[in-house]
Every structure is written in C-alpha cells, then in structure tokens.
C-alpha positions as CSV (number, residue, x, y, z in Angstrom):
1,X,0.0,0.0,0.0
2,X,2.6,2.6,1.0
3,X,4.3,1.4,-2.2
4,X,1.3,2.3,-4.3
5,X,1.5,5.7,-2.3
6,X,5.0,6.4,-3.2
7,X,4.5,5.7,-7.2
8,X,1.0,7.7,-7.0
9,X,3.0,10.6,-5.6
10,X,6.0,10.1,-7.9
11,X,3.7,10.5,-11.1
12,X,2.6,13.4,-9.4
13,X,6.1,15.3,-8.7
14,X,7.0,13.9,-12.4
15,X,3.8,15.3,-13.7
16,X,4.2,19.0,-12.2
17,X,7.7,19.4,-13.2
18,X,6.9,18.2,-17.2
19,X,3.8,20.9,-16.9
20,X,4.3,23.2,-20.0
21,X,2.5,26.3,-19.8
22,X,1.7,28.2,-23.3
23,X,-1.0,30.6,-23.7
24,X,-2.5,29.6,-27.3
25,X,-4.5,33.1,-27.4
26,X,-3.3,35.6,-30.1
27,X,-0.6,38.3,-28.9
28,X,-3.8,40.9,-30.0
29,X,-5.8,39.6,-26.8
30,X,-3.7,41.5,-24.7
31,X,-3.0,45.0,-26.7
32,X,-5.5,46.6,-24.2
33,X,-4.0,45.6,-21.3
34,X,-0.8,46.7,-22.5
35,X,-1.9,49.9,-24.0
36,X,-3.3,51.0,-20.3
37,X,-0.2,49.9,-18.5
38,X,2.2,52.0,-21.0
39,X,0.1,55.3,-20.6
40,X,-1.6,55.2,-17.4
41,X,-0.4,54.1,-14.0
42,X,-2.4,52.2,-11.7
43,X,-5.8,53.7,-9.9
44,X,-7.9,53.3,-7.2
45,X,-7.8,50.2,-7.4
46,X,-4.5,49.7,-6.5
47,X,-5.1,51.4,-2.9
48,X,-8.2,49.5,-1.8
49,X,-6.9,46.0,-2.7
50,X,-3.5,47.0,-0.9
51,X,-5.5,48.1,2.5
52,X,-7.7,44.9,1.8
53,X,-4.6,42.7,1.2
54,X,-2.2,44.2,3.9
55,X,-4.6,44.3,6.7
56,X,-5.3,40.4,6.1
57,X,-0.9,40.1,5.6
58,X,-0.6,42.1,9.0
59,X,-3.4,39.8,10.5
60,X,-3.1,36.5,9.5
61,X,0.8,35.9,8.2
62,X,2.2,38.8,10.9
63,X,4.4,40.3,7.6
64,X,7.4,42.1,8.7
65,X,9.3,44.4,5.8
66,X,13.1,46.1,6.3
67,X,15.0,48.1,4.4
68,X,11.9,49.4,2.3
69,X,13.9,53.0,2.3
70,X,16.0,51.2,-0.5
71,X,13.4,51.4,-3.1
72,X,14.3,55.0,-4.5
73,X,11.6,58.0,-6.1
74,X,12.0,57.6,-10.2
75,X,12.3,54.0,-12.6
76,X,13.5,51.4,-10.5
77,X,12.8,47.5,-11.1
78,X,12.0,45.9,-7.8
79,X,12.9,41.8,-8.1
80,X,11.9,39.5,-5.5
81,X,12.1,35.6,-5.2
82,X,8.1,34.0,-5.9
83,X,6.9,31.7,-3.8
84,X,3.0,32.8,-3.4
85,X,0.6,34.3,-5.2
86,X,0.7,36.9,-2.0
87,X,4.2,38.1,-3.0
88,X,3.3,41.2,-4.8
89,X,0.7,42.2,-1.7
90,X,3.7,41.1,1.1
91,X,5.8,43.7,-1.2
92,X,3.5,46.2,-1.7
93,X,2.2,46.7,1.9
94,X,5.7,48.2,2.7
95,X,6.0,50.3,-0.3
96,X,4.8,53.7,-0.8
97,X,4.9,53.9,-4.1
98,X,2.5,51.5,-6.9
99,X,4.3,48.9,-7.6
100,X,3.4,47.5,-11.7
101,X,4.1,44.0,-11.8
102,X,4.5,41.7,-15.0
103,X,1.9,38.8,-14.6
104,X,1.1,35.5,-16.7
105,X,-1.3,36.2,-19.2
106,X,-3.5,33.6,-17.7
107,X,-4.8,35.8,-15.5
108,X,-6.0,37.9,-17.9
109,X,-9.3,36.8,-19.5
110,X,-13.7,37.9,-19.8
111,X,-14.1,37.8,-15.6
112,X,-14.0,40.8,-13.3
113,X,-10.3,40.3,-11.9
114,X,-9.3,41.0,-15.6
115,X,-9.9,44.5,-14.8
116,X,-9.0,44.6,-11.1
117,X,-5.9,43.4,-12.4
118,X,-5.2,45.9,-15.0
119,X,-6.4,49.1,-13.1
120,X,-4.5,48.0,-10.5
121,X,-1.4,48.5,-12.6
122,X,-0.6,44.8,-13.8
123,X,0.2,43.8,-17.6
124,X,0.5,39.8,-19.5
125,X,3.2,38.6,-20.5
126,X,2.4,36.0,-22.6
127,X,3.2,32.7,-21.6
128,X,5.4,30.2,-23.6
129,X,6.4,32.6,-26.1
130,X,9.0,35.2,-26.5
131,X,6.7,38.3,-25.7
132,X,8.4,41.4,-27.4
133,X,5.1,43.4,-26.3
134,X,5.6,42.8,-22.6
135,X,9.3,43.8,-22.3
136,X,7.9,47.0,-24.3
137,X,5.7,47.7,-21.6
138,X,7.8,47.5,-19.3
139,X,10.2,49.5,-20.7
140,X,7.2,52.4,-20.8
141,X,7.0,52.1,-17.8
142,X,10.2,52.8,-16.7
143,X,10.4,55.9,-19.1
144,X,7.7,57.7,-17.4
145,X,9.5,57.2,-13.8
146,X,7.6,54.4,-13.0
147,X,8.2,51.2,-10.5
148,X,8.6,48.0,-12.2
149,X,7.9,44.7,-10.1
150,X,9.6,41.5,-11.5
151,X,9.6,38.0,-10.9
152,X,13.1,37.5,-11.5
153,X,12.7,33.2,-11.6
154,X,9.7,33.9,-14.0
155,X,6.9,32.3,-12.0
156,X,6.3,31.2,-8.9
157,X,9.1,28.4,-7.3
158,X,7.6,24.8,-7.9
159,X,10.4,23.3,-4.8
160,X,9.8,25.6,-1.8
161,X,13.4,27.2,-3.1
162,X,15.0,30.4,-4.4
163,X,15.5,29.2,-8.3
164,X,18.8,28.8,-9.1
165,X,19.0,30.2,-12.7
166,X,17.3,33.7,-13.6
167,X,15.2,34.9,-16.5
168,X,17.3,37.1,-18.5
169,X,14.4,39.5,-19.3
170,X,15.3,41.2,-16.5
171,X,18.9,41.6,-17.1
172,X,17.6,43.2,-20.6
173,X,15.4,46.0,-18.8
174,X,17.8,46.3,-16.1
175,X,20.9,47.4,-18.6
176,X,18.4,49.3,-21.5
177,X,16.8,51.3,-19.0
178,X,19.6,51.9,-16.7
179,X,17.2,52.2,-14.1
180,X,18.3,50.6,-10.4
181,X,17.4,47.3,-9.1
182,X,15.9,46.7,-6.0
183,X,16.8,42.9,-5.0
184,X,14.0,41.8,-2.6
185,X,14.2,38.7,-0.6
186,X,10.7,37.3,0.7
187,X,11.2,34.4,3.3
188,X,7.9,32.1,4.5
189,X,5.5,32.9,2.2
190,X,6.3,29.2,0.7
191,X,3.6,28.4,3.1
192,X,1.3,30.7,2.4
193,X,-1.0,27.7,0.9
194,X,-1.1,26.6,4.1
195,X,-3.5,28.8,5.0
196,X,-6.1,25.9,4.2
197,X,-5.4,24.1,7.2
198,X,-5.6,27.1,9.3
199,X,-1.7,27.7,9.5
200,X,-0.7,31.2,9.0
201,X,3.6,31.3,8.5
202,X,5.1,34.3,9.7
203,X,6.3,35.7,6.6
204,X,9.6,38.6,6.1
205,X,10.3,40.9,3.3
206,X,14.3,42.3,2.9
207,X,14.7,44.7,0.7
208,X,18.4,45.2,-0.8
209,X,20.1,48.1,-1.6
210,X,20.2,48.8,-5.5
211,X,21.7,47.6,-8.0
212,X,22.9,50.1,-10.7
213,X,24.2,49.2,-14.2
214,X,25.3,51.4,-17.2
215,X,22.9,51.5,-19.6
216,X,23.9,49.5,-23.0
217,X,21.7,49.6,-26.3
218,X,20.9,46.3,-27.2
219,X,23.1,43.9,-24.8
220,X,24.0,40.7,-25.9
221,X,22.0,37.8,-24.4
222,X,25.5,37.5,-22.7
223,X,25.3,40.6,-20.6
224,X,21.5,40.2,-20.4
225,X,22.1,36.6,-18.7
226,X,25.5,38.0,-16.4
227,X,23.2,40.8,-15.0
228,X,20.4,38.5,-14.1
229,X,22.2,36.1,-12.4
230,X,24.1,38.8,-10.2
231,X,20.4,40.0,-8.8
232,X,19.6,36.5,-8.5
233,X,22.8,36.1,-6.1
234,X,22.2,39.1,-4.3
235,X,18.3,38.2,-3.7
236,X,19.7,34.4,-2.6
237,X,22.4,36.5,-0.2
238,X,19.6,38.6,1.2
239,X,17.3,35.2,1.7
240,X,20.1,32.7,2.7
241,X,20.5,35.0,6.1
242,X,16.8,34.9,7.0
243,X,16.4,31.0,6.1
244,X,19.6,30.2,8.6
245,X,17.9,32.1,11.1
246,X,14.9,30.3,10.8
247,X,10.7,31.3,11.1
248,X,11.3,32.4,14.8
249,X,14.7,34.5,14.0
250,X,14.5,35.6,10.8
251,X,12.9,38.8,11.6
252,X,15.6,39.5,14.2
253,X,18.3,38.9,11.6
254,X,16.3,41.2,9.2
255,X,16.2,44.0,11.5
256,X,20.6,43.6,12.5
257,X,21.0,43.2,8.6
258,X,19.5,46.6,7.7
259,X,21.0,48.2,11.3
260,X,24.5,46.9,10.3
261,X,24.4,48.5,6.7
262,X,23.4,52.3,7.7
C-alpha cells in the first residue's frame, strides 16, 4: 500500500515538473492591457486592494518588511524571489509607491479580476512565447519614472526554493533602462498555501540596496544573462540570512542586517 503511495505521488512530482505552460491566445488579446499599462499608471484600485490585502498580511501571516527605504523615487525595477501568489501584496504593503508588476497572461481573460488586475497597474506577459510586447511595456514604464515589479525566476518556485537560474528579461530591462534594481528577498511565504489548514507562516520581506548598471543599447544575451544572475545572487544572499535564522529569527536577523548597513 505505502508502495502504491509512493508511485501515485512520484507520477505526481513527475507530472508537475513536465507541466508546460503556453497561452495559445493571439498576442492581439492583450494589446488593451498593455496599452493601459504603458500610458496610465495604476488607480484606485490599486489602494483599496493594498488596504484589503495588507490588513489580512498584517493579521493572518504577521508580515514584517526592512529596508523598504532602498526602493528610491523615479524608474526602479524591484525583483523579488516567488513563492506565493501573496508576494506582490507582502511587497506592496511596505511600499509607498505602486508597484506594476509583470503577470502571466493567464490571468487575464472575460471575468472581473481581468480589470482589477489591469487598473491596479498589472500587464500579461504572454506565456510560452518570446513576448516582445511585454518587455515593451515594461520599458514604458520605466520611461515615465515608473516602479517596475519583477519575478526574477519567471513564476512562482515549484520546490519551496530560491531558483537557481534567472530569467534574462530582467537583465535586458535592467541594462536598457539603466534604471536601479531593487533585489527583494521574501522568506515564508512558501507556506502561504497553508493557510487551508488554518496555518498562517510568519512571513519577512528584505529589501536590498540597488543595483545600478550602465545603460547598454541592445546587450547581448551574454550581458542580459551576467546581470540577471548577479540580482539573483544578491536576492539568494539577502534570503540565505533569513532561512539560517529560521521562522522564529529571521525577523531579528532582518532588522541587525538593515541596522549593520546604515
């Protein structure tokens, strides 16, 4: 029986990691969603889902943020690990500013949360493609002055872990724009699913201080690639010292980390 267990659950771990996701919808689905992001910022919207969201953060996962000062006024790219599908909220409830992140382009679609989602300032990128129209948007974005949210492993983790290999996307934006990135680390919400059974993990937020990088005009994948991989270090860094303090010290180490670097 417990053998039958173990090859039920193997199929299972075997069938998650050969998921492919593609969006078969035409690119021309999502030129509205992209046309609002690149012209107007988020709305309304934005603030009633983040009181909403960060009172039930606050509440329920006790969220704890540090070195939010980092994130500086003008185009900056903030790029955090993805565990949850609370990330952006955990992120946003310690950031002033509105926060436009880059979502799969599943989420876009006829219901109502198609146009929560895009008044509250996010835009598709379109899933198992190479999406030229999202990486414009997001360079838009960042021309008007704008803060750019980025999920620099692409989706959400699949193992719990910090990826170990970044999506060079961001390296791209990072050195055409020349604007700084902010390297977040975001350490419990892993668990966040959890919730299900009525456990609630603390969860912490570290922001890093910027990265800067000359601006180049059309980087080789190369550079694009190099650049990626050095946030990706720097968000691991910033996580590694929360995870080897554990769920009960990681907000202590947080709060020495930021102290120790002023």
């Amino acid at each position: 029986m417990a053998d039958d267990h173990n090859h039920s659950k193997l199929q299972a771990d075997d069938h998650i990691k050969r998921q492919v996701y593609k969006d078969e919808r035409p690119a021309e689905t999502f030129d509205r969603y992209h046309k609002r992001a690149r012209v107007r910022p988020p709305d309304w919207v934005y603030e009633v889902v983040r009181v909403l969201t960060v009172l039930a953060a606050l509440v329920f996962y006790r969220v704890r943020g540090f070195g939010a000062e980092n994130v500086p006024n003008g185009a900056v790219i903030i790029a955090p690990n993805h565990a949850s599908f609370m990330d952006h909220f955990f992120i946003g409830g310690f950031v002033r500013r509105h926060i436009q992140f880059m979502g799969k382009s599943q989420m876009f679609g006829r219901g109502p949360m198609s146009w929560i989602y895009s008044h509250g300032g996010v835009y598709p990128v379109r899933r198992g493609h190479r999406d030229e129209e999202s990486m414009l948007t997001s360079q838009a974005i960042l021309d008007r002055g704008g803060a750019l949210g980025i999920y620099i492993e692409g989706g959400r983790s699949r193992t719990g872990t910090v990826a170990t290999v970044a999506k060079p996307g961001i390296g791209r934006l990072a050195l055409e724009s020349g604007a700084p990135v902010v390297p977040v680390a975001i350490f419990g919400s892993v668990n966040v699913r959890h919730w299900v059974h009525l456990h609630f993990p603390k969860v912490v937020v570290r922001f890093g201080r910027p990265l800067r990088y000359e601006p180049i005009e059309n980087p080789a994948p190369e550079q694009q690639q190099r650049v990626a991989d050095e946030i990706l270090a720097r968000i691991h860094k910033l996580y590694d010292e929360l995870e080897q303090a554990g769920p009960h010290g990681a907000v202590r180490a947080a709060r020495d980390s930021v102290l120790a670097k002023r």
